[in-house]
Each structure stands twice: as C-alpha cells, then as structure tokens.
C-alpha positions as CSV (number, residue, x, y, z in Angstrom):
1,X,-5.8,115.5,38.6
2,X,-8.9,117.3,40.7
3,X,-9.9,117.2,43.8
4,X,-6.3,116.5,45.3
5,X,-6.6,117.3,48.9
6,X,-3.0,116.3,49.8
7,X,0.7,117.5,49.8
8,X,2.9,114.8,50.7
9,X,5.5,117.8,51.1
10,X,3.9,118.1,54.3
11,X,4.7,114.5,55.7
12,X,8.1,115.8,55.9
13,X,6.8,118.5,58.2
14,X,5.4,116.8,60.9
15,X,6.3,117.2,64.1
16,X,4.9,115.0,66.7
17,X,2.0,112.2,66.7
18,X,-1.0,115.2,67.0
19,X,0.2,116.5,63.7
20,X,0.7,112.7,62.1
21,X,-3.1,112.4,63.3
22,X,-4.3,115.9,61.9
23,X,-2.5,115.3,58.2
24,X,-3.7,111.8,58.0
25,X,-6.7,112.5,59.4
26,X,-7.6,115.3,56.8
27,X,-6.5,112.9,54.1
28,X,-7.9,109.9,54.9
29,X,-11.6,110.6,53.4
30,X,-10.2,111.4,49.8
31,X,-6.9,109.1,50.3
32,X,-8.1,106.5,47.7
33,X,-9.8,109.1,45.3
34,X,-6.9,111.5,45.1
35,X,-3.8,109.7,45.5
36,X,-4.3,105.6,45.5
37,X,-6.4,106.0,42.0
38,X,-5.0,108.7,40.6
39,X,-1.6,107.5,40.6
40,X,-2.5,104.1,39.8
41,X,-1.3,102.7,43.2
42,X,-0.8,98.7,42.5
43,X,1.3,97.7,45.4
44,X,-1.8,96.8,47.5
45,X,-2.4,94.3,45.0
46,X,0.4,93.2,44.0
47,X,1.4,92.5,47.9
48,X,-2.0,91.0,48.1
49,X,-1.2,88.5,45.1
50,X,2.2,87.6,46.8
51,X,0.8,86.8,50.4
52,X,-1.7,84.6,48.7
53,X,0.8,82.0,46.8
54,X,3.2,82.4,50.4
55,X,0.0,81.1,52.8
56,X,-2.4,78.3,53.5
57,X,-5.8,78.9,52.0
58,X,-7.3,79.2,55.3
59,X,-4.6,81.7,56.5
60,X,-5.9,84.6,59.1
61,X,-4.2,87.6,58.5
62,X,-3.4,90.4,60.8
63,X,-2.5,93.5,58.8
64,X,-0.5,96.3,61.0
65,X,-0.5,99.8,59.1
66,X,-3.8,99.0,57.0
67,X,-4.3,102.2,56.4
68,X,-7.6,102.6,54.7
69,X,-7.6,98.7,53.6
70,X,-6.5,98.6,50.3
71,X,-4.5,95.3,50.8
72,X,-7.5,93.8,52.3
73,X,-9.9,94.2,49.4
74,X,-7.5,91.8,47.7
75,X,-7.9,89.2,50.2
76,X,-11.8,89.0,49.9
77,X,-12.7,85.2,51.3
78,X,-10.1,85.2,53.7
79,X,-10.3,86.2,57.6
80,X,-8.1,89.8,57.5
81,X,-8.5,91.8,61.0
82,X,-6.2,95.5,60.5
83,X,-5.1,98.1,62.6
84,X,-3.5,101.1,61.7
C-alpha cells in the first residue's frame, strides 16, 4: 500500500485531547485514501444498509462521530446533519 500516512500504533499513544486533535488531524486528509480504501473498510456501508431497513423513509439522521462521512454517503436522499 503507498502513500500510508498513518500508524494506528500511535492511537494508543495519545495523551490528552491536543494530541487526539494533532494525530487525527494529520490523518484526516488521506484517511479514506490510505486506510478506509485500502483496507476495504465496508462497515460504513453496511451500517448504512442496516439504518435504512430500521427507519421511516423520511428519517433525519443525526450522526455523532461522523468522522469524515463515510456513513453519510450511504444515505444520499435522506436529511443527515454530523458532528465529529
């Protein structure tokens, strides 16, 4: 795999919310590139698919933790508003 720009060793390192925000933060542009795609991450989907057949059609959906949104993309055509 190129152009990893992670090491989810160092999750286990932080200490405190300033370095949470500096180790997300430097990930965050190539999160989806280097570790969502290349380890064929399906669990956005696959939650999304779920949440669909467990709400009304016209469901708003609040998703806390939304990261970079990948859960949201599978619920194109509904109203999704995310924080992380």
């Amino acid at each position: 795999m190129s152009n990893i720009s992670y090491d989810l060793d160092k999750a286990y390192e932080i200490n405190g919310p300033d370095d949470a925000r500096r180790m997300y933060g430097d990930w965050a542009p190539t999160y989806e590139t280097s570790f969502a795609q290349a380890w064929g991450y399906i669990a956005p989907r696959e939650i999304a698919a779920i949440l669909r057949q467990e709400i009304p059609a016209k469901a708003e959906i609040l998703d806390i933790g939304a990261g970079t949104g990948l859960v949201a993309e599978h619920l194109r055509g509904l109203t999704v508003d995310a924080l992380d």
